[in-house]
LOTOR-972934 format. One line per 4 residues: number of its first residue (from 1); their letters; for each residue x, y, z of C-alpha. Coordinates in steps of 0.001 Angstrom, whole numbers, plus 500000, padded with zeros to 6 digits. Layout:
BEGIN
NUM> A> X Y Z ~ ... $
//
This chain:
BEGIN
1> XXXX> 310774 688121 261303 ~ 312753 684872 262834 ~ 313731 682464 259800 ~ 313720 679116 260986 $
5> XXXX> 315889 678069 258217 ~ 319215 676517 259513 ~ 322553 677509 257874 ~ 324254 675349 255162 $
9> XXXX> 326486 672108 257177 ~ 324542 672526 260000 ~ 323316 669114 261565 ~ 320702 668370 264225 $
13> XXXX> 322290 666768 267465 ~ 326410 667705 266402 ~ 327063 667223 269487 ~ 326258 664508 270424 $
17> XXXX> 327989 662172 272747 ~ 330228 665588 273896 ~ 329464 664570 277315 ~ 330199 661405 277584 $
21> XXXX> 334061 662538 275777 ~ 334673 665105 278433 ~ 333881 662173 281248 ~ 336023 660089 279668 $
25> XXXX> 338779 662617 280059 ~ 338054 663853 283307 ~ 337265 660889 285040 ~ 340676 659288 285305 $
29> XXXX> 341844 662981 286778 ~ 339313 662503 289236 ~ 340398 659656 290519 ~ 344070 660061 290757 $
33> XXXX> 343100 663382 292912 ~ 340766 661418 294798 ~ 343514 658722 295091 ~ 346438 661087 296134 $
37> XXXX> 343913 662921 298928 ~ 343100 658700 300467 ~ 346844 658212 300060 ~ 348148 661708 302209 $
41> XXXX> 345673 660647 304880 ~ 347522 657139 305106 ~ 350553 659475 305388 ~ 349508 661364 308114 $
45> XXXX> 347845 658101 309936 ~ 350892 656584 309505 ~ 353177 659460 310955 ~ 351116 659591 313992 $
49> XXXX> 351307 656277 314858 ~ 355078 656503 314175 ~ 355154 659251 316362 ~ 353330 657516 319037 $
53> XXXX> 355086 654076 318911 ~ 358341 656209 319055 ~ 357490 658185 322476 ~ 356210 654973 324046 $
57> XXXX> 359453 653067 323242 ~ 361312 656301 324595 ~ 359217 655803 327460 ~ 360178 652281 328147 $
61> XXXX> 363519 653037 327638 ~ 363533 655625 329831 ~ 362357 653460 332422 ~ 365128 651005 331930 $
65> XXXX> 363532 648696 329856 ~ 365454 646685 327890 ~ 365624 647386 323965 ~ 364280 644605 323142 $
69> XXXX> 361058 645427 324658 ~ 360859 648288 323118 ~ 362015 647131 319389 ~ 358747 644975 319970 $
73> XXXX> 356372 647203 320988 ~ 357543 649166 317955 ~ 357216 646006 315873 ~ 353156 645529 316891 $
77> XXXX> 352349 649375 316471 ~ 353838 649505 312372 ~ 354900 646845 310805 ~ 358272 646932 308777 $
81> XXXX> 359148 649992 311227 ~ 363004 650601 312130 ~ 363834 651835 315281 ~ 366750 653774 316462 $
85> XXXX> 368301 654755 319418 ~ 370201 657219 320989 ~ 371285 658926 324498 ~ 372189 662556 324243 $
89> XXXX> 372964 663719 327964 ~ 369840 662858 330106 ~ 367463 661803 327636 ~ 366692 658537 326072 $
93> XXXX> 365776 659861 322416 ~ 364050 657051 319934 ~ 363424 657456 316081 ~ 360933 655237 314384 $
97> XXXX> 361489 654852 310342 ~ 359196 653474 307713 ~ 358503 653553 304446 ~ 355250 653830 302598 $
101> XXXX> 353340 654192 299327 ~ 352286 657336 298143 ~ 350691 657068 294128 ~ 353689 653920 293611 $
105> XXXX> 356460 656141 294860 ~ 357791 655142 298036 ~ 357906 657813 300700 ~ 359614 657734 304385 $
109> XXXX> 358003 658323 307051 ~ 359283 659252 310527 ~ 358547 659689 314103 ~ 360963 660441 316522 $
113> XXXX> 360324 661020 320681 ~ 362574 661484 323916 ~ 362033 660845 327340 ~ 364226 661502 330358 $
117> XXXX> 366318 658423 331376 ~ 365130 658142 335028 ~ 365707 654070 334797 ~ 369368 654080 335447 $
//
């Protein structure tokens, strides 16, 4: 037969508010995941439109543009971007460099493109 006595120091509802502990914990782990998955798509966003302002600033370069057209198209694309320049053989080759927030710690991000310098 089934005794429905309970044992000595047991109590009724022990556990309660066991859930609401275990949210508390996990919660805030939650949301830093959840907050370092948003901020590695910024990343990415960010390197493709660094990689795309640097091949259409190779572009203009290539086509003789001056830099200074191309510094500014490179300006309205990503703002705080740096842009570098340089002219290996036949090619006009650009590098775009910025830096962005990833969780508070700052993380460069670059893009680089070349283009044949047919504007000479």
């Amino acid at each position: 037969m089934i005794s429905s006595r309970r044992p000595a120091g047991f109590r009724v509802g022990g556990d309660r508010g066991s859930v609401t502990a275990e949210i508390a914990v996990g919660l805030p782990a939650v949301v830093l995941v959840l907050a370092a998955c948003l901020g590695g798509l910024a990343l990415a966003t960010t390197q493709l439109r660094a990689h795309d302002a640097a091949a259409d600033a190779a572009r203009l370069l290539g086509r003789g543009e001056p830099a200074a057209a191309a510094q500014q198209h490179v300006a309205r694309s990503i703002a705080g971007a740096a842009l570098t320049v340089s002219r290996p053989a036949e090619l006009v080759c650009v590098r775009v460099v910025v830096e962005q927030r990833l969780l508070l710690v700052p993380v460069r991000v670059v893009g680089s493109a070349c283009a044949l310098a047919g504007g000479r």
